[in-house]
Every structure is written in structure tokens, then in C-alpha cells.
C-alpha positions as MATLAB code, in Angstrom:
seq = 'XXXXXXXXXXXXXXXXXXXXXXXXXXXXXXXXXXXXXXXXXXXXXXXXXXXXXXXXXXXXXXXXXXXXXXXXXXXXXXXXXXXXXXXXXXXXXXXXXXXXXXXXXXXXXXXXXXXXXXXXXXXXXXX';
ca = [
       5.212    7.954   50.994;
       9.052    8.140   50.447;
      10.414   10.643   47.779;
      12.304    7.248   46.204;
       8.442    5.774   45.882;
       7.125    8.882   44.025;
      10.138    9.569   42.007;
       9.459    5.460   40.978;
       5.875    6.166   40.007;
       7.006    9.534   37.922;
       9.567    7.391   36.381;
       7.192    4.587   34.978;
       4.532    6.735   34.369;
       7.142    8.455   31.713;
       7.816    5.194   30.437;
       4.199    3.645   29.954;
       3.187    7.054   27.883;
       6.677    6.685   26.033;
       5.851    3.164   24.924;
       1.993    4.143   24.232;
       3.709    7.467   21.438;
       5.658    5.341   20.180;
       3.319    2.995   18.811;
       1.192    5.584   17.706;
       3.473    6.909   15.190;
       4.542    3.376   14.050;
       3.605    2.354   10.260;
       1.762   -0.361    9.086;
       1.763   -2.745    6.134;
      -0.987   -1.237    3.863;
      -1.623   -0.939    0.093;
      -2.170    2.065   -2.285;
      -5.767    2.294   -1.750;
      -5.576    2.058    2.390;
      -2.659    4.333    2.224;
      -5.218    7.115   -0.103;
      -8.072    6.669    2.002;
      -5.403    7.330    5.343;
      -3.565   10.334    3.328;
      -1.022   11.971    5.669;
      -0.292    8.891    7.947;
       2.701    6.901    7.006;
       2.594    2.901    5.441;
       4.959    0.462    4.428;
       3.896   -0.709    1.001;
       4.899   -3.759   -0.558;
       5.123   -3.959   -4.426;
       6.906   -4.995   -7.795;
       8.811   -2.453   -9.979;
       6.769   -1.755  -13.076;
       9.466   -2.464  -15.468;
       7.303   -1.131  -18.373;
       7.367    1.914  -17.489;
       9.950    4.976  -17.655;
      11.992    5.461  -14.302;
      13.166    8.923  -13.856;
      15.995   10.847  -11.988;
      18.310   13.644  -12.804;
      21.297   13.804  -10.380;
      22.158   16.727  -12.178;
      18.826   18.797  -11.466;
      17.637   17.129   -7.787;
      19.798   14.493   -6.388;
      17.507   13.682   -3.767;
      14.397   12.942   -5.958;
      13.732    9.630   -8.386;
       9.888    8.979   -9.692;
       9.164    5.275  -10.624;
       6.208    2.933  -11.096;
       5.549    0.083   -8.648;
       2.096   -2.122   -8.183;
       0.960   -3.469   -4.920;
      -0.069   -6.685   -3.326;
      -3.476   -5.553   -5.223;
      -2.250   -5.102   -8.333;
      -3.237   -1.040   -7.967;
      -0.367    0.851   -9.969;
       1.009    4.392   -8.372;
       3.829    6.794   -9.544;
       6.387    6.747   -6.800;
       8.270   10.182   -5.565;
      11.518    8.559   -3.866;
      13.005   11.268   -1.789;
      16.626   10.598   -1.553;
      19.157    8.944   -4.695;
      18.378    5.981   -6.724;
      19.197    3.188   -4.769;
      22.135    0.683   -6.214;
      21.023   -2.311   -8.332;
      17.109   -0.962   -8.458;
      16.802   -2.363  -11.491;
      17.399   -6.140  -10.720;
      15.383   -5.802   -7.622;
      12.443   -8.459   -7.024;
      10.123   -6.858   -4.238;
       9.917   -3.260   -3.385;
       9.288   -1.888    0.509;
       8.070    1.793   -0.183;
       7.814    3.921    3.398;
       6.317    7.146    2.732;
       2.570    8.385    2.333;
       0.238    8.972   -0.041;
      -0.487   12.677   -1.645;
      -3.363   13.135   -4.080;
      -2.781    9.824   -6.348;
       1.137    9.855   -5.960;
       2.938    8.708   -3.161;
       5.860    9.748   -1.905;
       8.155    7.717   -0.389;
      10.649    8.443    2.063;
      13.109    5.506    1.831;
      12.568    1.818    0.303;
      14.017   -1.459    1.205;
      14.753   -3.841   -1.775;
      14.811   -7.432   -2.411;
      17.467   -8.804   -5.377;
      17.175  -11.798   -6.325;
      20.348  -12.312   -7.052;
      21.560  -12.019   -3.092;
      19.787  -15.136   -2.535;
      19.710  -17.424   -5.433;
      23.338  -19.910   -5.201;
      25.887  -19.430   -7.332;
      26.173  -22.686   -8.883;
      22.447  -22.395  -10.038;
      22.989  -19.224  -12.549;
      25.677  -21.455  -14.062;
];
């Protein structure tokens, strides 16, 4: 065998167990209970903003941490640890993305995505 012919086989050998690590550590749509049952391993849940309840962060003290409500696709209610700022226009958002995992009965979230209604409803209709 040539040296080009083995240095091939290294080379896609690297790239198969690349592509098989990387989808190991890739998150999955899940809700509050799956994500408790799996604590450690990271979801992507998708949820509404409990408006009811009291959202909380104090620049001031901890920029990087703001604790709100949100239920899932099942309804199941959890106090969410954000860890970075409040996000811009949380308040008006529609549907919540949460990333993050699940510790005890909180979970705590490394980033969210946000949908506002307001991005996508025409401008002549909120006349």
C-alpha cells in the first residue's frame, strides 16, 4: 500500500468519528419532564412565558443571571435560571426556545431564542 492510501484511510477515519461526536453531544427537542428524567444532558425546550408570574434580574447584583417562569408543550411549569442578560423585548415575546438542562426541579438555561409576534404580524393589520 502507498503512504498517500494510508494517510487517505487515517484521514476519513478522523472524519467518520468526528461526525459520529458530534452528534452525540447534539440536543434534542424535549420537555420539562424528559429533560428531569435526562438531568445533566442538554434539551431545547419549547414554551410560553408565564406572564403571571414575577420575572427577576438585578443587573446591579449578577448581570449574567435572570430567573423567569415558562410552561412547556405539556403544560408542566418550571422556574427558569437564564445565564447571560435579559434578552431585548422578552416581554412581548410569543414562544420561548430554552437551551440549557435541568437541575433538581429548576432548569437552567444557557441561552434562549424568542419568537415576537410583532416581527411577523403586517403593519397595516395593528392599524
Amino acid at each position: 500500500m502507498k503512504k498517500t492510501h494510508i494517510i487517505g484511510i487515517i484521514l476519513i477515519a478522523i472524519a467518520i468519528g468526528a461526525i459520529f461526536a458530534s452528534l452525540g453531544d447534539a440536543s434534542t427537542y424535549a420537555t420539562f419532564s424528559v429533560a428531569q428524567n435526562n438531568e445533566g444532558k442538554e434539551f431545547h425546550v419549547v414554551g410560553k412565558l408565564d406572564k403571571s408570574k414575577e420575572m427577576l434580574y438585578q443587573p446591579e447584583k449578577d448581570p449574567n443571571v435572570f430567573v423567569f417562569y415558562m410552561k412547556d408543550s405539556d403544560s408542566t411549569e418550571r422556574k427558569v435560571t437564564l445565564h447571560q442578560g435579559k434578552p431585548q423585548d422578552f416581554d412581548h415575546t410569543e414562544q420561548i426556545v430554552a437551551i440549557g438542562k435541568c437541575v433538581g426541579n429548576d432548569f437552567h438555561a444557557s441561552s434562549v431564542l424568542m419568537k415576537c409576534p410583532s416581527k411577523y404580524v403586517d403593519k397595516k393589520q395593528q392599524i
